[in-house]
Every structure is written in C-alpha cells, then in structure tokens.
BANU-92949 format. One record per residue (C-alpha): residue in one letter; z, y, x negated. Coordinates in steps of 0.1 Angstrom, whole numbers, plus 5000, padded with zeros to 4 digits. Example, Ala and Ser with C-alpha at 12.3 -4.5 7.8 and 13.67 -1.06 7.14 Angstrom:
BEGIN
 kolse   up north east
     a 5078  4955 4877
     s 5071  4989 4863
***
This chain:
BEGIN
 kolse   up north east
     x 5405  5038 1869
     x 5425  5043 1835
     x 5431  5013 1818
     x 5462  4993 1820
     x 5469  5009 1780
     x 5463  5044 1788
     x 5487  5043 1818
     x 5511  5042 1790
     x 5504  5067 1767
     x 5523  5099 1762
     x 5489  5117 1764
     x 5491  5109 1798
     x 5528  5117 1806
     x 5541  5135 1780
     x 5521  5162 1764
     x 5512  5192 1776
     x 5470  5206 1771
     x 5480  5244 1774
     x 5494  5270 1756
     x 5519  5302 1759
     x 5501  5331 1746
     x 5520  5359 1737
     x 5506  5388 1718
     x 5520  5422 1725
     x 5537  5427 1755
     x 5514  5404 1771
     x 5527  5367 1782
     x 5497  5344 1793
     x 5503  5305 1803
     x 5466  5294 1792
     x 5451  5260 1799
     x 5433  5243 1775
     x 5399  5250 1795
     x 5411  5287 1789
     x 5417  5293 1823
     x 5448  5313 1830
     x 5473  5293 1853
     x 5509  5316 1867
     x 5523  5281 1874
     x 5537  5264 1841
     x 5560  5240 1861
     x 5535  5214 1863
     x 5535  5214 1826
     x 5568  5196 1823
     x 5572  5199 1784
     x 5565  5235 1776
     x 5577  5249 1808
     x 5613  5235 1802
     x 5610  5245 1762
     x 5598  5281 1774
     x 5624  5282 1810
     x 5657  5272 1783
     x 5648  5284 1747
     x 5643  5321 1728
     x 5608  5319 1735
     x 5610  5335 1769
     x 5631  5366 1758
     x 5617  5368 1720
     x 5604  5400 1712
     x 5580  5384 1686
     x 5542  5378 1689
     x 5537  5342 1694
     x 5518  5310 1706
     x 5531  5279 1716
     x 5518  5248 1723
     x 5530  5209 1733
     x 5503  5187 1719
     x 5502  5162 1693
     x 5475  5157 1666
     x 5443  5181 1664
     x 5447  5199 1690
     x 5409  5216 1696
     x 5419  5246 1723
     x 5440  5259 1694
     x 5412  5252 1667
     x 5384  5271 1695
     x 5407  5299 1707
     x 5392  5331 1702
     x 5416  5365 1701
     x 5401  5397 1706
     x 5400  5421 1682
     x 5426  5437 1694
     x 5451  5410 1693
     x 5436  5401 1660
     x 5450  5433 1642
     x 5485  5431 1661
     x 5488  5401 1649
     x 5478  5410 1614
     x 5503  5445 1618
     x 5530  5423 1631
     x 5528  5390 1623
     x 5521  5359 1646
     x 5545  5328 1649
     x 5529  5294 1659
     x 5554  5269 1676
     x 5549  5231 1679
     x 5570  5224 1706
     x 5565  5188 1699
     x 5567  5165 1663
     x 5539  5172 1639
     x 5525  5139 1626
     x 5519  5133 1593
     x 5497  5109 1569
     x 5479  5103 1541
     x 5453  5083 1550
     x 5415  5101 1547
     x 5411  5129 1569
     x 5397  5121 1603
     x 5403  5137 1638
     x 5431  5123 1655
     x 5430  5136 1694
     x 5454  5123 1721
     x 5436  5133 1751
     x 5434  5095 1767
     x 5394  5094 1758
     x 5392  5096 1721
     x 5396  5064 1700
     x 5429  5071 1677
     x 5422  5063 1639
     x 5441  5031 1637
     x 5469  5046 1606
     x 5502  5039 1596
     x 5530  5063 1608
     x 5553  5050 1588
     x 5547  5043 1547
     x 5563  5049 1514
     x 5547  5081 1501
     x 5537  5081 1460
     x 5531  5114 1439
     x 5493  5102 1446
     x 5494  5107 1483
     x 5475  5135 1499
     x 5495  5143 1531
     x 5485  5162 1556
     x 5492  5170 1594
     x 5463  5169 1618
     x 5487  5196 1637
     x 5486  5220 1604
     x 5444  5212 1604
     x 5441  5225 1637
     x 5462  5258 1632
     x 5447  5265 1598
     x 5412  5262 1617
     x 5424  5287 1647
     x 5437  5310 1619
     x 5404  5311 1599
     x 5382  5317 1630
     x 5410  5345 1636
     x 5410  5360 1605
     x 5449  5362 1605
     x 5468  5369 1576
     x 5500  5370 1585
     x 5511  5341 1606
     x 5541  5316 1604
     x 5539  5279 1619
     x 5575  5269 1634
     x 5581  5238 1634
     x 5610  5210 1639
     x 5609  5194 1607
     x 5616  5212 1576
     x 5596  5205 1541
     x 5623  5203 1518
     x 5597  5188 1492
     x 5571  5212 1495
     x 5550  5192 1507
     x 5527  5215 1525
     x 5537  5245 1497
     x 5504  5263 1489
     x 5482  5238 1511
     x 5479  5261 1540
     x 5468  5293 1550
     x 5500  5305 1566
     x 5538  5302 1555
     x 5556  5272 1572
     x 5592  5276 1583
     x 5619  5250 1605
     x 5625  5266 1640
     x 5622  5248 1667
     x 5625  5263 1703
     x 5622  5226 1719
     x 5656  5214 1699
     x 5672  5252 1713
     x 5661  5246 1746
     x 5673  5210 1748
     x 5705  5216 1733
     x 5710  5247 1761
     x 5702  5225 1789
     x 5734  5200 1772
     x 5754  5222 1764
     x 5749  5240 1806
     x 5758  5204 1821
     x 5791  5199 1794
     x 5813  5178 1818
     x 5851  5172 1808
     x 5850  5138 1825
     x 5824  5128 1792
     x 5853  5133 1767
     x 5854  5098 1757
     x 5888  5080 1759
     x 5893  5056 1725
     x 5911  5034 1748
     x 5877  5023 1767
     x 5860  5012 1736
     x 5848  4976 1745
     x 5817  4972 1723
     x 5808  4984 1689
     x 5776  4996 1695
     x 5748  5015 1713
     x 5714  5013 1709
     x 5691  5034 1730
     x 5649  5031 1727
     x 5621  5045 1748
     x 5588  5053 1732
     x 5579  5024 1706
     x 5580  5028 1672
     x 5578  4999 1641
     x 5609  5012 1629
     x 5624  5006 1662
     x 5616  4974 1666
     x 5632  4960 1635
     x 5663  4981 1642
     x 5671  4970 1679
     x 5660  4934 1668
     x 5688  4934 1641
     x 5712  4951 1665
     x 5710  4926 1690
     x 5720  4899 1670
     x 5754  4925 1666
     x 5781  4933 1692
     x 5754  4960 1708
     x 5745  4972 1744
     x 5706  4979 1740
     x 5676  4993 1763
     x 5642  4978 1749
     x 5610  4975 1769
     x 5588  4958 1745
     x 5572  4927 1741
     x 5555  4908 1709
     x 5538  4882 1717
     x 5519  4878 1685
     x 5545  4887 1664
     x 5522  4921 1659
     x 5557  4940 1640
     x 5556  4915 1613
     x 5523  4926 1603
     x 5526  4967 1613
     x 5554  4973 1589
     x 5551  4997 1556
     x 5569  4969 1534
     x 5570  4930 1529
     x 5594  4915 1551
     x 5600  4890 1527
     x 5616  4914 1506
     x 5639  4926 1531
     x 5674  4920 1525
     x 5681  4911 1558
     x 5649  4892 1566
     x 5667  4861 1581
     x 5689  4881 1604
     x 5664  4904 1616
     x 5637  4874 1620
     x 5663  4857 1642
     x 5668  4893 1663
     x 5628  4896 1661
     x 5630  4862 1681
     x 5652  4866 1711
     x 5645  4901 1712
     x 5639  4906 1749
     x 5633  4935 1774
     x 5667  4948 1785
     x 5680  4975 1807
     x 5712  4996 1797
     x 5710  5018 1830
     x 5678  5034 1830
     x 5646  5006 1843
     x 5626  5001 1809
     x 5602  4969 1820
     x 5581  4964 1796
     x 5550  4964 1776
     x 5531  4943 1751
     x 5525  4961 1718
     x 5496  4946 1691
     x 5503  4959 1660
     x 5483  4992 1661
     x 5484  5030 1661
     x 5484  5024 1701
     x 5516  5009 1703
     x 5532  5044 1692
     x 5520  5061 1724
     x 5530  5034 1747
     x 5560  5036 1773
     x 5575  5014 1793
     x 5556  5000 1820
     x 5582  5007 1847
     x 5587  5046 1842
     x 5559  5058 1817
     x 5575  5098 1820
     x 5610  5083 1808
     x 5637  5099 1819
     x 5649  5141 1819
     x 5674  5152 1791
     x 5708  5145 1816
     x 5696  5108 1824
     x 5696  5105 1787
     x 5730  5120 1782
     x 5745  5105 1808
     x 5777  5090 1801
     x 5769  5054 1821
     x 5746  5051 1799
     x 5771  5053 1768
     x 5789  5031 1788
     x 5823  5019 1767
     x 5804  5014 1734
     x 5814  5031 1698
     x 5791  5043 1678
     x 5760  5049 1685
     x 5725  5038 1665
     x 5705  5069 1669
     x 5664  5057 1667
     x 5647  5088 1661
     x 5606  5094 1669
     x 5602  5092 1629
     x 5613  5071 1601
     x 5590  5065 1571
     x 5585  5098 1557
     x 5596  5127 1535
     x 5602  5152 1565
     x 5639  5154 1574
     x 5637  5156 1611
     x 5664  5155 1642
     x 5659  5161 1681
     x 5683  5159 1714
     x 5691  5119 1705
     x 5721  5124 1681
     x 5727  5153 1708
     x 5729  5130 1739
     x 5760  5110 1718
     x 5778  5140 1708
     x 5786  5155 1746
     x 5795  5121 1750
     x 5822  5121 1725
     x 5807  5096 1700
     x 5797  5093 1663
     x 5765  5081 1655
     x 5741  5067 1625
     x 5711  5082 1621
     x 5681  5057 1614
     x 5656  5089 1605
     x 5640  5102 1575
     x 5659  5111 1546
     x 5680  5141 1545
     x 5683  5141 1586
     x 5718  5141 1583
     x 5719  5167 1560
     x 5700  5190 1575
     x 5721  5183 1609
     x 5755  5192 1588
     x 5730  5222 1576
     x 5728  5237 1611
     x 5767  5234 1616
     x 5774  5197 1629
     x 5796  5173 1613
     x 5787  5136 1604
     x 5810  5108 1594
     x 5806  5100 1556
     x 5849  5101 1556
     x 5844  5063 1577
     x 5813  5047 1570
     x 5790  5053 1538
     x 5761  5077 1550
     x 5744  5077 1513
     x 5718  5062 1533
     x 5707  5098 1544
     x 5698  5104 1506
     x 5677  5069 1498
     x 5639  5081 1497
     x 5628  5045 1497
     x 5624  5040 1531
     x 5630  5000 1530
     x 5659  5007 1508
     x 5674  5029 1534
     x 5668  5004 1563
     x 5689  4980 1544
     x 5718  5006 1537
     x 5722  5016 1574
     x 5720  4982 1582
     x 5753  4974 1554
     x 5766  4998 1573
     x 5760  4984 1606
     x 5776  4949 1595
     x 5809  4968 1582
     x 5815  4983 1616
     x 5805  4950 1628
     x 5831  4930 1608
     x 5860  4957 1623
     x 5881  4944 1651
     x 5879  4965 1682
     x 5912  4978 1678
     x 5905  4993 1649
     x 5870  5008 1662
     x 5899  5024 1688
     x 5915  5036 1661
     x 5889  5048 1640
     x 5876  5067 1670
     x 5907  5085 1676
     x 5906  5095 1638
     x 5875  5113 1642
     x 5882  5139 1674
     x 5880  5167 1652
     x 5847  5162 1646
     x 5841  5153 1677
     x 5853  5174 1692
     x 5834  5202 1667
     x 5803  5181 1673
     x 5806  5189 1712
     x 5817  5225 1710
     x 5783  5234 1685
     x 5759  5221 1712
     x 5744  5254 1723
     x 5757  5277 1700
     x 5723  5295 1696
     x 5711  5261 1677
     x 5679  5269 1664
     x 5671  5300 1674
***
C-alpha cells in the first residue's frame, strides 16, 4: 500500500513514463520499459499534448516525453544505427512536454518515480554569478545524446533562457517551443463560449486567486491575498509553520511581513468551485509534488477555465508552477483568465510578462505598474506585485467596473490570440 504522501504526488497522477518516438516516417508511443503500447490514452499528459498540438502532424524528427527530473528511459534509450544517421542528416528535436526544473545545488539524481528518495533542494532561490545551474532534464538528454552519438539535436522546451544560462553547457542547441502550451491553448480556444465574455457590471470582488499543486511562493501569495478582498481555492495545511522556514529570503525582511504573517495565520483550506481538501505540507522538496487530498489528478483544462470558477471577481492573481528563478516561463493559467475576459498579474519569474506580450498577447502596464516583471530579485518582486495588489485593493468597486470596461481592447485581443497557432 503507497503511503499516505505518495498518494499525493504528481509522479503518481500527473506525469507520464513513456515517450513518442518519431524518427522518419515512423511514429512509436514507447513505454519506459521499451515496450511499444498503440494505446496513448491512458497516458493522460502526452496523449492530450500529442491528440491537440503540432506534434501529431509535424513533419520533423522528434521525441517527446512528459516526465520531470532525470528521466533514465531517455538517458538508456538506444537508436539504431539507422535512426542514428537520420537523425544526424536531419536533425532531431527533443520536447519536454512538461517544466524543466532547475537548481544549483550539487549535482545528484533527482527521479520522480514514487520510489526514489528526492534530494531535499530549494526550488526557489536567488541565483548569484557563482551559481552552477543545471537541469536534471538537460542531464538526462545530454546523456541519451552521448550514448547516441547525435550531433545535430535541438531540446524544445517551455521556458526560454534569455540569460544564457545553459549557452555552451550542453551538447545540443536549446530553443523555447512548447507543443504542451499549443495544445492547451487549442483545446481553449475549441470550447471559446460567448456566454464567458465578462460583463463589467458583475464585478463584485477584486480579486481571484486560484492554486492547486503547492508551491512556497504560493503559499505566501494566497496567504497575503486573503487578508484582501479575494475569492481563493487553497488545500494546504501548515501546521508547523513549515513555509516560514522553506522560503529563499528572511521573512523579517519582507516588507509586508506583518500582513502576510497575519494571512499565514488564518490561512485555511477553501473551495472556489472545484473540491481542494487538503494536505499537510513540512517544509520540504515533498511538499512541491503534493496535491490535494480530495482530487490528487486536479482538474482537465475546461474545469480550470470555467467561468464559475471566475465567478464575479476582477482581476485575477495568476500563481504560476515557478517563481524564484531566471527562466521566464508561462502555461494555460494566464490563459484560463483571458477566455474569461479578465486581466491578470503574473506572480512568475522575471520577464514572464514579457515574453507573453512577445508571443502577441497584451498585458496591462497602462493601469497597474507591471515593472515588477523586470525586478530579478525575486523578494523584491514579491513585494512589487504585492504594491500592486494593495492599489487595486484601495479602488472602490465601481471603479474596478470601470477600469474593466477600459481595458476590452485588450481583452478582447487577449481572447481572440488564444489559438492562433501559439507556439507552434
């Protein structure tokens, strides 16, 4: 019998052990015994990335995988000689359908199969010029490639490295494209509903807040909110007061420490619409794979877009999967509030909002200051999007109506670009 922790891990419910092989004009869905399965539906991650992105019409050699950490099927997966020199002819593109993780702490094997121990790290922290960092995603493809002798391969990924990071470390050239992102933003933009054109006239509270997966950065943001005028899911508990000692910075630097101590306090489970229960974190890498206890799988892409679950709020406070680190970064959560006809902050890693208005969206610098998005400190950043927070806070709702109606241009924009080939 698992235990009660790894009932609650996205190992478990989440990722994916198989990969999509295809080399020539040859498609295989592979598990990661090596066995060849013709059934990917059962694989609930990859088979809705490959069913609703480029990958399954792409013309390109490719493989694809939905894993996190090392992933030791792709570092043991032996072409044949054949494929070898196709892909050395043609070229070969990798695809993590899923976020890379990154760190600097010393290189160990980090392997979320639900048996291994995980390396107790930090996944957020305020990089220096000193740090090595390295992504035990990159180790395993670099391995793979080596045993391969490729030459010619290009890993896809969803974040993009605009400090060249990575630049020169690997043996393959790295670029942003990520088929998950395409194939959640077709899904969105197949279910667009006129009835989720927001009406400025509803607005009854400021904000929205909506979590899932746990995350430090997470925590201290939903705990803040709630002392705001916020509707919130969280399905958390802290009975130790684990956070306070989990975080990349001292709390008693913070310049909100009081308020968010206060939200760190009362901060209880809580259901928007969709069940959340709950689950005890302590302080560790483990808490970052942990669901809650009610629905470990979480919900599918239109239960998360679903405009009940926007309910009459504002804006929205868009928690992505990363915070403290120097990978820009966005998925389907900023998304989900745009086919709902609603702007959004981004609590991310620097330059997320950039590299959304990069790709053709439009945020809201014109009505709130976003120079957050350019703060590399990640504290620092924290405590500008939560200035921002406490201006929108300090409006009146009437003039969050207002303000609302002011932006349906890019609104509107926003909700017309979902699907437009993003990513592809």
């Amino acid at each position: 019998m698992q235990s009660r922790l790894l009932e609650h891990t996205r190992t478990d419910s989440i990722l994916d052990k198989m990969l999509i092989i295809a080399i020539g004009e040859q498609i295989q869905f592979v598990r990661s015994d090596y066995t060849i399965t013709h059934d990917l539906k059962k694989y609930v991650g990859i088979n809705q990335v490959f069913q609703d992105s480029f990958l399954k019409t792409t013309s390109e050699n490719y493989i694809a995988f939905h894993d996190m950490g090392h992933v030791d099927y792709i570092e043991n997966l032996q072409l044949s000689s054949v494929e070898q020199k196709i892909c050395n002819d043609q070229g070969l593109k990798i695809y993590c359908t899923e976020q890379c993780l990154h760190t600097a702490v010393k290189k160990q094997r980090f392997i979320l199969d639900g048996k291994h121990e995980i390396p107790n790290i930090r996944v957020d922290w305020q990089q220096s010029k000193e740090d090595e960092i390295w992504s035990p995603e990159l180790e395993s493809i670099s391995v793979f490639i080596n045993r391969n002798n490729l030459n010619n391969v290009t890993v896809c990924t969803s974040f993009s490295d605009v400090f060249n990071i990575y630049r020169n470390k690997y043996n393959f050239k790295l670029e942003r494209k990520d088929p998950c992102l395409n194939a959640l933003a077709t899904i969105l933009d197949k279910h667009k509903n006129p009835l989720q054109i927001f009406d400025s006239k509803k607005i009854e509270k400021r904000f929205w807040c909506g979590n899932w997966g746990y995350r430090p950065h997470r925590h201290l943001v939903t705990a803040f909110a709630s002392t705001l005028d916020t509707e919130y899911s969280w399905g958390y508990t802290d009975t130790e007061y684990s956070l306070l000692f989990h975080l990349w910075f001292d709390y008693n630097t913070f310049k909100y420490k009081e308020q968010f101590l206060k939200g760190k306090t009362s901060l209880k489970p809580k259901s928007i619409d969709l069940p959340v229960g709950q689950s005890n974190i302590n302080g560790s890498i483990y808490d970052v794979v942990l669901r809650p206890e009610s629905a470990p799988e979480g919900p599918d892409i239109l239960e998360y877009s679903s405009k009940e679950l926007f309910g009459n709020t504002f804006v929205s406070i868009i928690n992505s999967s990363t915070f403290g680190e120097p990978f820009p970064v966005y998925d389907e959560k900023p998304l989900n509030a745009m086919i709902n006809f609603r702007p959004f902050i981004m609590v991310g890693p620097p330059g997320s909002l950039a590299l959304m208005r990069q790709d053709g969206f439009r945020t809201f610098g014109e009505f709130w200051d976003e120079d957050y998005d350019n703060c590399l400190n990640h504290q620092m950043r924290l405590e500008k999007i939560f200035d921002v927070l406490l201006e929108i806070q300090s409006w009146d709702i009437e003039k969050c109506k207002l303000v609302h109606r002011a932006m349906h241009d890019i609104l509107f924009h926003n909700y017309n670009m979902i699907g437009k080939n993003l990513q592809s």
